[in-house]
N, C-alpha and C positions, 0 to 999 in steps of 0.2 A: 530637114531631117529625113522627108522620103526618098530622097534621092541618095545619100547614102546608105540607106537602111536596104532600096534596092543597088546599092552598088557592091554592098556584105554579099547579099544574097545571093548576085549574081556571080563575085567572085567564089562565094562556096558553093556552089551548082558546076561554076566553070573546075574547079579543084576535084571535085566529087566529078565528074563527067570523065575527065583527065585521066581520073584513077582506074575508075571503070574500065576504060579503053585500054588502060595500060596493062590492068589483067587479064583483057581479052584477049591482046596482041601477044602477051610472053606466056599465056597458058598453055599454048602448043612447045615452048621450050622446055618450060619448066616448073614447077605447081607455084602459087603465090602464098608469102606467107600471111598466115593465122591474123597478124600485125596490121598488112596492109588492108587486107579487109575488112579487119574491124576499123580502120581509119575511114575508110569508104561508109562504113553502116552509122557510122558516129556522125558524118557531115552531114548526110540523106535528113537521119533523124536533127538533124539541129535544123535544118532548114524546115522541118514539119512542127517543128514547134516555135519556132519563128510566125509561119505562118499562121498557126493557129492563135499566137499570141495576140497577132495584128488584128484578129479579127474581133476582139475585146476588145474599145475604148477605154479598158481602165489599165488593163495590161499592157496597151497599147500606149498610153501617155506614160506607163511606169517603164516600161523600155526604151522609148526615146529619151527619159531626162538618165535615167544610167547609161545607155548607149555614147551620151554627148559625154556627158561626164569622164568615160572611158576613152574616149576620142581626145578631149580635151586634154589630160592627163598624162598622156604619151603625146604630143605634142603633133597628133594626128587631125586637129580641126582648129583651124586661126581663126581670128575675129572675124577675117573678113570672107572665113569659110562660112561661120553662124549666121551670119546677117543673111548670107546669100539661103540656108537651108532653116533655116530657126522658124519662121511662117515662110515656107516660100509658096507665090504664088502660080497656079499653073498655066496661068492667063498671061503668064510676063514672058516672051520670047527672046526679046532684046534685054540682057542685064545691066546693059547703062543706061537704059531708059523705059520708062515705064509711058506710053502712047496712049494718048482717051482723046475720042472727042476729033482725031487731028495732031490735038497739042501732044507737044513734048513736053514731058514733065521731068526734072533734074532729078536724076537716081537719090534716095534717102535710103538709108541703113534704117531699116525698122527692126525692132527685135524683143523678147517679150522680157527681155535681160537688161533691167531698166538702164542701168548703168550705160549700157553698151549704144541705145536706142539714141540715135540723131536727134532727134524730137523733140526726148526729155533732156537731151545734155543742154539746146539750145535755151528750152523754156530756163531752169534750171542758169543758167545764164542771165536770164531775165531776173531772177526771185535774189539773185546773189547780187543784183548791179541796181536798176532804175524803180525796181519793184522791192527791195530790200524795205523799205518805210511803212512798205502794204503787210508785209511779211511780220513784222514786228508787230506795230500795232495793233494786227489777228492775234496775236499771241497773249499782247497786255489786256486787249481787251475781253477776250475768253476767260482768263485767273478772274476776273471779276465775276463772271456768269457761270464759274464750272461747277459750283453746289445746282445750278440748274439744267444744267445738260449733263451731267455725267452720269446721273440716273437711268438716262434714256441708251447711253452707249451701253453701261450696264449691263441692261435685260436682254440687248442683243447682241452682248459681246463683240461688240464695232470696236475695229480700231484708231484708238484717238487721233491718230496723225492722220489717214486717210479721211475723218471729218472734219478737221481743223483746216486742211488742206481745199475741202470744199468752201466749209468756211470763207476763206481767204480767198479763194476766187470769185463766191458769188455774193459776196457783204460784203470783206475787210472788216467782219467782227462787227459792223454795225447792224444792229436790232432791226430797225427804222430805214433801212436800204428797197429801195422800189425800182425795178427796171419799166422801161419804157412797152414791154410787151404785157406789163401786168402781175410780173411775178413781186414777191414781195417777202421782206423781213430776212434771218441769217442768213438760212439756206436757200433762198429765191423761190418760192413753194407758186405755183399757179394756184388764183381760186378753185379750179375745179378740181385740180389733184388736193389741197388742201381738203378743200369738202370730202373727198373720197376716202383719207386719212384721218380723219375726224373730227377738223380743224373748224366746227360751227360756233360760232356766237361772236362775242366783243369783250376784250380784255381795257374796261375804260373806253378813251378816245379810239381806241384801234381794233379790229378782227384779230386772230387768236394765229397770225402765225409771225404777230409781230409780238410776241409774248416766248418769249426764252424757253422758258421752259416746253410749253406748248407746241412750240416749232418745230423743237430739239425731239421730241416724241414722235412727230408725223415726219421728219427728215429722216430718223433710225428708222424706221418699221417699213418706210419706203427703201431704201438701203437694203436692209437686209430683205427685202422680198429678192428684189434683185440679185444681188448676193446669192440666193436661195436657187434661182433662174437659173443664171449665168453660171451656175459652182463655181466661183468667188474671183472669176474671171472681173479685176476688180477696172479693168480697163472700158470692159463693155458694160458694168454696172455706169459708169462714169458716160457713158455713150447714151444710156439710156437714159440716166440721169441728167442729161441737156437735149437732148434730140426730142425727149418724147418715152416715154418706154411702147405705147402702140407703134409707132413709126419705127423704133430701131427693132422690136420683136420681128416686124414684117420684112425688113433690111437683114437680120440675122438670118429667119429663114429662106430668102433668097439666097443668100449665098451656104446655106447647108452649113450653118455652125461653123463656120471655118473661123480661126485665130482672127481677132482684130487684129493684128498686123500683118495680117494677107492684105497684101497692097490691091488686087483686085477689088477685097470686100474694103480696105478703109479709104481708097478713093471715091470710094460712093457715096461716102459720110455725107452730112453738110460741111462748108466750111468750117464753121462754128465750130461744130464739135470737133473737126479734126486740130483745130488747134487747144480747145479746150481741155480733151481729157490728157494730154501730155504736162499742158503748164499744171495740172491739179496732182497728177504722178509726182511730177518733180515737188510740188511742195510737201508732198505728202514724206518724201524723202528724207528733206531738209530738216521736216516735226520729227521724223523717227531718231533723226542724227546729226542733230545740228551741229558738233563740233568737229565732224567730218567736213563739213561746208565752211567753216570760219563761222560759223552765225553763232549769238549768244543770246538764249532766251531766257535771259533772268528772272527768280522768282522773284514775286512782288508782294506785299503787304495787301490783301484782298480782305481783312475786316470789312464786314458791312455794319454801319450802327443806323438805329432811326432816329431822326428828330422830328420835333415837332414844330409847324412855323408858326408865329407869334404875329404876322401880318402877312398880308395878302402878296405872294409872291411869284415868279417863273423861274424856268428851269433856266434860263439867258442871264436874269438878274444872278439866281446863285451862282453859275460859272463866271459872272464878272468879278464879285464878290471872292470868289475862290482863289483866281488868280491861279497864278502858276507855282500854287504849295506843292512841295514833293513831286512834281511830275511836269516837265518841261513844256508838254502841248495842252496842257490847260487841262479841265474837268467835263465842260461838257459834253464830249458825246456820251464818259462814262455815266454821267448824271441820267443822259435820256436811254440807257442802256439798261441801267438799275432801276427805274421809274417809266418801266416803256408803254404803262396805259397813258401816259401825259402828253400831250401835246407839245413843243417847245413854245409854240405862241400863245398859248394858253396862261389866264391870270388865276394860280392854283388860291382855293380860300385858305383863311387864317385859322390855325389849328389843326391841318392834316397834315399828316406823318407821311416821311419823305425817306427815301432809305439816298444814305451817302457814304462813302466811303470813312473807314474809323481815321482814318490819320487825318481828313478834314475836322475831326471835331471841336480843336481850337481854334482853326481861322474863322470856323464858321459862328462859334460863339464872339466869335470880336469883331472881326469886318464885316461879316453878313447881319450884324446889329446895328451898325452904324447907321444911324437914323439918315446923316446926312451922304452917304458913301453910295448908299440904295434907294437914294431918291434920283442922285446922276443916274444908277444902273437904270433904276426906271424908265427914265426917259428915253434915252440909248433902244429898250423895250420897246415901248410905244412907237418911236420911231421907223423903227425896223418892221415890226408886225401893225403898222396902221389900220383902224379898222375901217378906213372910209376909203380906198382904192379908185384908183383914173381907169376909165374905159376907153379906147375904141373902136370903132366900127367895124367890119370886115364881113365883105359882099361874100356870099355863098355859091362856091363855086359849081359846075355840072360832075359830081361823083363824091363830094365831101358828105365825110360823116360827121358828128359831132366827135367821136372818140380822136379822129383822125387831124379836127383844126386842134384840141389840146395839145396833141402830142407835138405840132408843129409851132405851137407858141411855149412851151414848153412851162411857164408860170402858172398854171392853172391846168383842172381836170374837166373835164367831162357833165359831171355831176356840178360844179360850180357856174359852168356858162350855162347851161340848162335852169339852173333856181334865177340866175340872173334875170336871163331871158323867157322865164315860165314857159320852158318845154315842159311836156309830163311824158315822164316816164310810164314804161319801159325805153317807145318805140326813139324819142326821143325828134318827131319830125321837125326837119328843116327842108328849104328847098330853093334850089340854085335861083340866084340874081335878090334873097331879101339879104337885110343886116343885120348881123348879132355885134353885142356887146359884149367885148373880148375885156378881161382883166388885165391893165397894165404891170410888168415885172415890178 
């Protein structure tokens, strides 16, 4: 946009200059009229308030989206005029190729016109084709939890597709979802950012950001601080939102606020996030307008009813029991979605109240009674969550931490090889060439 903004400019300086000269030259033949000088005083003045406009930020982005507009409209700026002027950066010299490093990097169309943006069409590709099943199932499994998160969109007037869309990329609607760096539950919250959003204590078996509701509250208010930041530059709230918010604020201000899609500042990104806030755009797209994309996110029968259990049971045994009533992929994750202080391995006692979907309420009064139907489910149980588990051995390498062998056996944490092997916490010491006892998968 500055490069036409100065090519206006220069052309009504060069127009106004023109005119000038041309009064100065025929003044000795003959006097100018009234007309053309006020044509001259008219250009002068548009170019002072041009620049005066420019020197406002708010002025300044309200003249470039009507200036485009106006361009676009008479058929003075094409798509592939936008891309090039829309964030352009002034780092980029060569326009087929963007250079870091040595490397050549393959020209992308970035643009802050979602539709139009390389990026999101490809992600947007992905959520339409391989990821479609990811995409739904965020949807079904949300109508189930929306009396508890919709509270929290509420109070901060969040838009439901742009969370739903986070949603789906960092859970897939699952409550109970943990990545491997520590984050945890919907929206992936780190302990420490949870702690700072005010996410202390234990909901049952789990910390409180694996609690729907609870999540859903320190994911908004994080959000919207951002939001707040960024003035609802909702690209870099999403950049912050995976990078860090310390690390992308220091990233922001090195490049002086310039557009996320100034290819200078978003190749600086992490990988991660550069692929990240694009696929979360485009889903965010998809929630706002799903019949635009072919997708069909049907409403669904979301009753919750409670019962009460009548003997000692799991959340495994009930989804075997449940089978595949009304809903083709079975009940459990929704059961550990509705019930997210429970454990799934956990033997829940007889007489506590269990919230289930209303339309299970017949199967579950007939086959989840079946004396003989839920003693197979049982064992099936037992089997799977055994409580006596195989170890072995593994010599302790020169640099290994304890966090570090879990993560690489991937069946067990941290805090489990430690009570095994009575490390005490905090520091957790081990030291290269003894053996711990590792839990078998």
């Amino acid at each position: 946009m500055k490069n036409i903004l100065l090519t206006v400019i220069s052309l009504l300086g060069l127009i106004s200059c023109q005119s000038l000269n041309k009064q100065k030259k025929t003044a000795v033949i003959e006097p100018q009229s009234t007309l053309k000088q006020e044509e001259s005083v008219t250009r002068i003045s548009l170019i002072d308030r041009m620049t005066q406009c420019y020197a406002d930020a708010s002025c300044k982005k309200e003249f470039d989206t009507e200036l485009n507009s106006w361009l676009q409209e008479r058929g003075l700026l094409t798509d592939g005029h936008e891309i090039v002027t829309d964030e352009q950066s002034s780092l980029i010299s060569d326009k087929s190729e963007l250079t870091k490093n040595g490397n050549k990097i393959k020209k992308i169309h970035l643009s802050s016109n979602l539709m139009k943006n390389e990026l999101i069409r490809g992600a947007l590709n992905e959520w339409l084709t391989w990821k479609r099943p990811q995409l739904i199932s965020t949807w079904q499994y949300y109508q189930f939890l929306q009396k508890e998160i919709k509270p929290a969109l509420a109070k901060y007037a969040l838009d439901e597709a742009l969370v739903l869309a986070i949603m789906a990329q960092e859970s897939g609607g699952r409550v109970h979802s943990r990545s491997r760096a520590g984050a945890g539950g919907l929206f992936q919250l780190m302990p420490a950012t949870a702690r700072r959003l005010g996410l202390a204590g234990k909901d049952g078996a789990y910390d409180l950001r694996f609690n729907p509701a609870k999540s859903a509250q320190a994911a908004a208010r994080y959000i919207n601080e951002q939001l707040n930041i960024y003035d609802g530059d909702r690209a870099k709230v999403l950049a912050a939102y995976n990078s860090g918010e310390t690390r992308f604020k220091r990233l922001n201000q090195q490049h002086k606020n310039k557009p996320f899609w100034n290819k200078g500042f978003y190749y600086d990104l992490p990988r991660e996030t550069r692929h990240y806030v694009p696929v979360v755009l485009a889903a965010m797209l998809i929630f706002q307008d799903p019949q635009k994309f072919n997708v069909r996110l049907d409403k669904i029968n979301t009753d919750i009813i409670t019962v009460n259990l009548a003997k000692p049971t799991s959340l495994s045994e009930l989804a075997i029991c449940l089978g595949q009533e009304q809903r083709q992929d079975g009940w459990f994750r929704i059961l550990r979605n509705l019930n997210s202080g429970i454990k799934a391995d956990n033997t829940i006692k007889a007489h506590v109240d269990l919230r289930i979907p209303g339309v299970l309420e017949e199967v579950f009064n007939s086959k989840c009674q079946d004396n003989g139907f839920m003693k197979l489910a049982k064992s099936f149980h037992d089997a799977d969550f055994r409580e006596t588990q195989g170890y072995f051995r593994y010599k302790v390498k020169p640099g290994d931490v304890l966090g570090k062998i879990a993560r690489k056996f991937k069946c067990t944490s941290r805090k489990e090889i430690a009570r095994i092997n009575h490390l005490k916490a905090p520091r957790y010491l081990i030291r290269a060439g003894k053996y711990l006892k590792i839990p078998e998968c």
